[in-house]
N, C-alpha and C positions, 0 to 999 in steps of 0.2 A: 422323045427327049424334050421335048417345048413343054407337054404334060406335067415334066420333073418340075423344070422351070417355074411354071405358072404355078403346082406345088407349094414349090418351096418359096416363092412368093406372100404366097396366101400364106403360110404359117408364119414368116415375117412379119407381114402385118399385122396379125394375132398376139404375136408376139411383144408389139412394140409398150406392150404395159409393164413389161419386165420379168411377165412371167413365162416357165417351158411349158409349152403347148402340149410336147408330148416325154413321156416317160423314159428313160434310157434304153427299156427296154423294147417300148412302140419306136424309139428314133432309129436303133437300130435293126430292127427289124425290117422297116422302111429304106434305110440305107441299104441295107443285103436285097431287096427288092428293087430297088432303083436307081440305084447311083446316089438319093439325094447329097446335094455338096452341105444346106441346111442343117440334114440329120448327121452327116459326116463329122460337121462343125459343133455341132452339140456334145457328140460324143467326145471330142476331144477337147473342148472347153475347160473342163477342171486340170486336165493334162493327167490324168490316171491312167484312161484308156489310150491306146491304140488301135483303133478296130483295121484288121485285116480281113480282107474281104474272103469269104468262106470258098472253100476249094469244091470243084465241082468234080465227082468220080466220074470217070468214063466205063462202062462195065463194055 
């Protein structure tokens, strides 16, 4: 969890020139992998998306 953090730290500060660091597709991606609240944030920034976190099967 601290790894997310410090993450999404770093892309913050990358960030701060105004530009997305990562693609909708790399954020979400990233989000389905980690929780990030960052990439979480991204995706829902223009208000289009909703991302729902992907359903895991139990076989």
């Amino acid at each position: 969890e601290a790894f997310v953090v410090l993450m999404d730290i770093l892309h913050a500060m990358r960030g701060l020139g105004g530009e997305t660091i990562l693609t909708p597709f790399q954020a979400m991606d990233l989000w389905q992998d980690t929780g990030s609240r960052r990439c979480y944030e991204q995706m829902c920034a223009d208000g289009r998306v909703s991302p729902v976190p992907a359903a895991t099967e139990k076989h």
